[in-house]
C-alpha positions in Angstrom: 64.2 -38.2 -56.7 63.1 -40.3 -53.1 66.9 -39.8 -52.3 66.8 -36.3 -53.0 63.8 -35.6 -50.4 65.8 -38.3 -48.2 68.8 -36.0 -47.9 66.8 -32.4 -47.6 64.9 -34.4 -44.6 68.1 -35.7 -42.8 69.3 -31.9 -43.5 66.2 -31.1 -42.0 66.1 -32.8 -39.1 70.5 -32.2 -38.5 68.9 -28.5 -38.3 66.5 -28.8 -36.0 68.2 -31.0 -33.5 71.4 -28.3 -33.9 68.9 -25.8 -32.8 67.8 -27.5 -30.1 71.0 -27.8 -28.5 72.4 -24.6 -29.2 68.7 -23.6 -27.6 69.5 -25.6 -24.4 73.2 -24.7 -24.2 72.2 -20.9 -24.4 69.1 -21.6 -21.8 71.9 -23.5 -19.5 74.4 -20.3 -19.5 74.1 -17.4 -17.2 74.4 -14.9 -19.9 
C-alpha cells in the first residue's frame, strides 16, 4: 500500500517537473 502511494507520487512529481520544462522550453522559443 505505502509503495503504491510512493510510486503515484514519484509519477507525480516526473509530471510536473516534465511540465515545467516543456513550460520553459516553449517560453524560451520564438514561436
Amino acid at each position: 500500500m505505502r509503495r503504491m502511494l510512493w510510486f503515484v507520487a514519484m509519477y507525480a512529481i516526473g509530471l510536473g517537473a516534465i511540465t515545467v520544462v516543456a513550460l520553459l522550453i516553449r517560453a524560451a522559443l520564438p514561436y
